[in-house]
C-alpha positions as MATLAB code, in Angstrom:
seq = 'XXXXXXXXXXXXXXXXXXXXXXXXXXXXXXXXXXXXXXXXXXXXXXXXXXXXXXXXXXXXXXXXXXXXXXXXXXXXXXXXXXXXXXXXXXXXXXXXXXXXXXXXXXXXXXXXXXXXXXXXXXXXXXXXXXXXXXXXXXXXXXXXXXXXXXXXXXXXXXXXXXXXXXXXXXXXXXXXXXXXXXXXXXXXXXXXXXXXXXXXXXXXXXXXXXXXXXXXXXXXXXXXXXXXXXXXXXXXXXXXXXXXXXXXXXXXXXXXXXXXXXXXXXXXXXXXXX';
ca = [
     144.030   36.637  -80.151;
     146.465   37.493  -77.635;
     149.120   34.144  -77.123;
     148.293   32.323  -73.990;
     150.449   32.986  -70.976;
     151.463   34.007  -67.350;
     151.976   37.568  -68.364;
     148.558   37.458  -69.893;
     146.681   35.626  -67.136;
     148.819   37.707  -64.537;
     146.888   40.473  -66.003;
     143.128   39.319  -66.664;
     142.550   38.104  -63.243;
     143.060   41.581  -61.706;
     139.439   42.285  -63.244;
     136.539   42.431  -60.647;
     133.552   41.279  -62.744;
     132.743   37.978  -61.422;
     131.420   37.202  -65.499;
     135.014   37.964  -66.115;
     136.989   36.367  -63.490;
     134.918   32.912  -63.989;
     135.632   33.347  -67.937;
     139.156   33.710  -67.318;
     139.311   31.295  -64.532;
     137.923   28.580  -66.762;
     140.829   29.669  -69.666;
     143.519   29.822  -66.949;
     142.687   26.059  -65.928;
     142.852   25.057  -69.317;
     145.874   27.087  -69.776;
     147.426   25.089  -66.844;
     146.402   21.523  -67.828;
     147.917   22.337  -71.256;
     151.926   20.054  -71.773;
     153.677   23.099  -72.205;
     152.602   25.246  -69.153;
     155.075   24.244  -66.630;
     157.748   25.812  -69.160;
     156.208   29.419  -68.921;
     155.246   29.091  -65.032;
     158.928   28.423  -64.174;
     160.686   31.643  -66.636;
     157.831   34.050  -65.630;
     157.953   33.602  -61.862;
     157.269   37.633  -61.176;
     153.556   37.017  -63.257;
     153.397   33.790  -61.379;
     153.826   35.395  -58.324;
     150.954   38.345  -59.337;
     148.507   35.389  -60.275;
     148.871   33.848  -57.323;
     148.756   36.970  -55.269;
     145.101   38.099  -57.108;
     143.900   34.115  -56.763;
     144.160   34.520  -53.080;
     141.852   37.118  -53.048;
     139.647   35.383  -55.685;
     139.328   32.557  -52.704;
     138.178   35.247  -50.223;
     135.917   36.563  -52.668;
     131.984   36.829  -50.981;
     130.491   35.271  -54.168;
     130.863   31.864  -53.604;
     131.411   30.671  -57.561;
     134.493   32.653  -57.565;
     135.499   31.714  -54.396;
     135.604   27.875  -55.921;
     137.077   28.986  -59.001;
     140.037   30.626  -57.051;
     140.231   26.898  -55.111;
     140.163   25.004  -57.880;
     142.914   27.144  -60.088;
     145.146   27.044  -56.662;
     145.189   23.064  -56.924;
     145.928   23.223  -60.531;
     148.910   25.415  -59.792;
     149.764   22.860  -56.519;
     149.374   19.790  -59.223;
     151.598   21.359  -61.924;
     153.945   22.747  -59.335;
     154.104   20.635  -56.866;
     157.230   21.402  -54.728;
     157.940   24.393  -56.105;
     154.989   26.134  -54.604;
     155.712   25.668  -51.426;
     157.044   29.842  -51.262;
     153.908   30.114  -52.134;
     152.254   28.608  -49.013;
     152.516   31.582  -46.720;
     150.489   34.139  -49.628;
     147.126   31.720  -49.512;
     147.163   29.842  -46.242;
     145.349   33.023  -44.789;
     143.022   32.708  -47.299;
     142.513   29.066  -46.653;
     141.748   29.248  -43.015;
     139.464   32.130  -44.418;
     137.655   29.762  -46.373;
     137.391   26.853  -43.635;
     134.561   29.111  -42.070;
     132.890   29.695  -44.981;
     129.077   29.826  -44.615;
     128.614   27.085  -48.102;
     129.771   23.143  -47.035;
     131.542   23.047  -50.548;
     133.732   26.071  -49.915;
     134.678   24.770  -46.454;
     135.276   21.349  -47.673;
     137.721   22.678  -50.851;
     139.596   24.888  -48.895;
     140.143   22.072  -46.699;
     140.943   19.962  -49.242;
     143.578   21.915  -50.720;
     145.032   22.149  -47.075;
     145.704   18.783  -47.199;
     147.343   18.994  -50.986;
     149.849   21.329  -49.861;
     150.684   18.643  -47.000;
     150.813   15.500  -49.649;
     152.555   17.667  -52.318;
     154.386   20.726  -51.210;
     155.817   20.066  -47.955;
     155.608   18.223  -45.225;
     152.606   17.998  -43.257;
     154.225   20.247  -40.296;
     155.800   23.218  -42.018;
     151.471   23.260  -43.339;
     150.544   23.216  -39.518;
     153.029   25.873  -38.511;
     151.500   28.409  -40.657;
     147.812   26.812  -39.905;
     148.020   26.800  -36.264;
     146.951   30.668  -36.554;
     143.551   29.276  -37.404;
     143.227   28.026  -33.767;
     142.586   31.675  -32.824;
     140.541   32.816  -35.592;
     137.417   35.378  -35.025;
     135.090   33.379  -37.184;
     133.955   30.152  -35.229;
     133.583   28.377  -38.326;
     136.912   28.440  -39.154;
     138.483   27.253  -35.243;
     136.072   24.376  -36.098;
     137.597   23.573  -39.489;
     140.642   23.798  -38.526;
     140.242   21.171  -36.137;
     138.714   19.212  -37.930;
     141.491   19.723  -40.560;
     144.018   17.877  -37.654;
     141.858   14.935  -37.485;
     142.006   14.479  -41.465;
     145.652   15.506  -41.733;
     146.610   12.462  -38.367;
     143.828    9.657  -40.472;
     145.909   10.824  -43.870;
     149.774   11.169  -42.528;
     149.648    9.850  -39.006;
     151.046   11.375  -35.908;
     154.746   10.851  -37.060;
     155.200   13.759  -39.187;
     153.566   15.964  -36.917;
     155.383   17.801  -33.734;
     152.123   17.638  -31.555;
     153.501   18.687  -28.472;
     152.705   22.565  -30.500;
     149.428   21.820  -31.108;
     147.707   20.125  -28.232;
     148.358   23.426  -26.466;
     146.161   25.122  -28.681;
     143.442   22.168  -28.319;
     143.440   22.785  -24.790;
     142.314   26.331  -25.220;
     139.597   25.247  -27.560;
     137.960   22.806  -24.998;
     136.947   25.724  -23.244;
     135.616   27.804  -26.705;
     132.586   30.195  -26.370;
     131.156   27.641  -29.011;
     130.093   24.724  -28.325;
     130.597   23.500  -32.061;
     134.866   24.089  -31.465;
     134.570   22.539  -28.089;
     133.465   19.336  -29.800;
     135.730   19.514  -32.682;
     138.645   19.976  -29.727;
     137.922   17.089  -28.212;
     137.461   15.154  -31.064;
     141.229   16.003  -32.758;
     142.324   15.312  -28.897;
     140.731   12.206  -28.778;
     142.463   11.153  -32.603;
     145.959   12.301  -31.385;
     145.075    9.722  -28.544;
     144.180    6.852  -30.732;
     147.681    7.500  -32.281;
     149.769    8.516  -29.572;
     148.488    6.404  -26.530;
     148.463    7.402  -23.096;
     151.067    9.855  -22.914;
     148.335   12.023  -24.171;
     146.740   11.363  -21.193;
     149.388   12.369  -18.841;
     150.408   15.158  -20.971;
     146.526   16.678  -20.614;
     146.538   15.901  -16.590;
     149.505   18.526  -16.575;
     147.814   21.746  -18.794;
     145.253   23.140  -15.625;
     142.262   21.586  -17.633;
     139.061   21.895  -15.229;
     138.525   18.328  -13.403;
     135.221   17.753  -14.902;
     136.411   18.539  -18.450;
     139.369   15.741  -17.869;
     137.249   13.330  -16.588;
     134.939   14.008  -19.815;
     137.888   13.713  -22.370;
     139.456   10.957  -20.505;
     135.801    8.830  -20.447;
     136.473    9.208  -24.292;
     140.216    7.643  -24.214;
     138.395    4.329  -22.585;
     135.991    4.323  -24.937;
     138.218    4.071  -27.573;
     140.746    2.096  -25.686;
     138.054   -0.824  -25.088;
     136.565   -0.355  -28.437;
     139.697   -1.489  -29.881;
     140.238    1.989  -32.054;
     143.196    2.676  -31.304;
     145.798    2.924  -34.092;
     149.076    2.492  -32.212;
     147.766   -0.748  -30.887;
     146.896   -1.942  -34.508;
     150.207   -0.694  -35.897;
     151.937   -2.582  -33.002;
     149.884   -6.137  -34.030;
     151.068   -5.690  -37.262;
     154.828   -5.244  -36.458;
     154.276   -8.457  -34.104;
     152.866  -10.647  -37.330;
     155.836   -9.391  -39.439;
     158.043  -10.508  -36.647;
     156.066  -13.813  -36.727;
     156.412  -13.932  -40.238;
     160.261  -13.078  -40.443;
     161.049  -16.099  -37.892;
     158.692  -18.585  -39.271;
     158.242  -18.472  -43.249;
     159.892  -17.645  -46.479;
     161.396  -14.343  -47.527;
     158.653  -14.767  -49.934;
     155.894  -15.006  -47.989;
     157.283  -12.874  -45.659;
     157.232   -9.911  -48.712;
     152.997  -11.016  -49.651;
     152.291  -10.545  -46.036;
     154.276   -7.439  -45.762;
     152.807   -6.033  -48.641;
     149.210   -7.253  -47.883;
     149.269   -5.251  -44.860;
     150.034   -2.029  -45.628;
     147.418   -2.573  -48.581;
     144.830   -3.073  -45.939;
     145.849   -0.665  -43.822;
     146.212    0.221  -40.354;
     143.025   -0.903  -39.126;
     142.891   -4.332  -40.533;
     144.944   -7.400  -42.282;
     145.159  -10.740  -43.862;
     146.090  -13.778  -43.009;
     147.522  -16.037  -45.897;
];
């Protein structure tokens, strides 16, 4: 048998045969999760590079098994890789956005998830976005909709502080006006998450864009909502500075360190008193 490596898999997933490619895709995983992989990944990087290349168009594949398989091998590659696929980024995001309008849940909801593994593992959440925010404009419906949908993930995940939003509300705005009505609603719900972490500059920021007054009125009926539902995260985050403050004048360095610490466990939308 033929000793395992990138030159070797750089070859077999050319093939076309979806028996083949799911064979091979099932060795190649193996192949990856194996101790001594990352040696061979980083001295073959021109095999790496072909794999990678003929995974991509394993994701956009119409059969929807190999469509997984090519997912699931990409996050394999992301895992063992981490940083140091980040050239890779621009060679599958296409693909990815692809995906996000697939016509099977499961595809959609892998290719999203991998989205979001480039963000945590790669590179920072923004130089993701800046090659995502194509997806805003993208034929399928489907995939304007997931990639929506993929903002409101990425701001519950990261937060808004990693993010430059003032270069993707623009393309929000466009979107609450979609032929669809399934992007319209996927608009205003990202807009409405960037509010519960950005506040009411949002609001004066979207009174400024030419949005129709009935439409503003509509999004801005969904601020108050969450305003006087207590949603909003930058209030939350602001209580919690305010009992750390408490804490810093008032108890030991100790306690001070539990509470701290108990907090961020909990989260932004809830806490603990001692």
């Amino acid at each position: 048998m033929e000793p395992r490596s990138m030159e070797y898999f750089g070859a077999q997933v050319q093939q076309k045969d979806v028996g083949g490619r799911l064979q091979v895709g099932q060795e190649l995983l193996l192949y990856l999760r194996a101790p001594g992989a990352i040696l061979d990944l980083e001295e073959d990087l021109g095999s790496l590079r072909k794999t990678i290349d003929a995974l991509t168009g394993w994701v956009g594949s119409s059969n929807y098994r190999v469509s997984l398989m090519g997912l699931e091998i990409l996050s394999a590659f992301v895992d063992r890789l981490s940083a140091r696929f980040k050239s890779y980024v621009a060679m599958v995001i296409v693909a990815l956005i692809d995906r996000m309008g697939d016509a099977k849940d499961k595809v959609r909801d892998e290719a999203q998830t991998l989205i979001l593994k480039l963000m945590d593992q790669v590179a920072p959440p923004m130089h993701i976005w800046e090659q995502l925010a194509s997806g805003f404009k993208h034929k399928n419906f489907r995939s304007r909709e997931g990639v929506c949908l993929c903002l409101i993930e990425t701001l519950n995940i990261f937060g808004a502080q990693p993010l430059v939003l003032s270069k993707l509300v623009p393309h929000l705005c466009i979107l609450f006006g979609d032929s669809n009505s399934q992007v319209r609603d996927a608009a205003i719900l990202a807009i409405v998450e960037i509010y519960r972490h950005v506040g009411e500059k949002v609001r004066a920021d979207l009174s400024k864009r030419g949005i129709s007054p009935a439409r503003l009125e509509m999004i801005f009926a969904k601020f108050d909502e969450v305003q006087n539902s207590g949603g909003m995260i930058l209030t939350v985050c602001r209580v919690e500075q305010q009992l750390l403050a408490i804490a810093v004048q008032s108890c030991s360095a100790a306690w001070v360190t539990q509470c701290s610490g108990c907090l961020q466990a909990a989260g932004r939308t809830q806490w603990r008193r001692h």
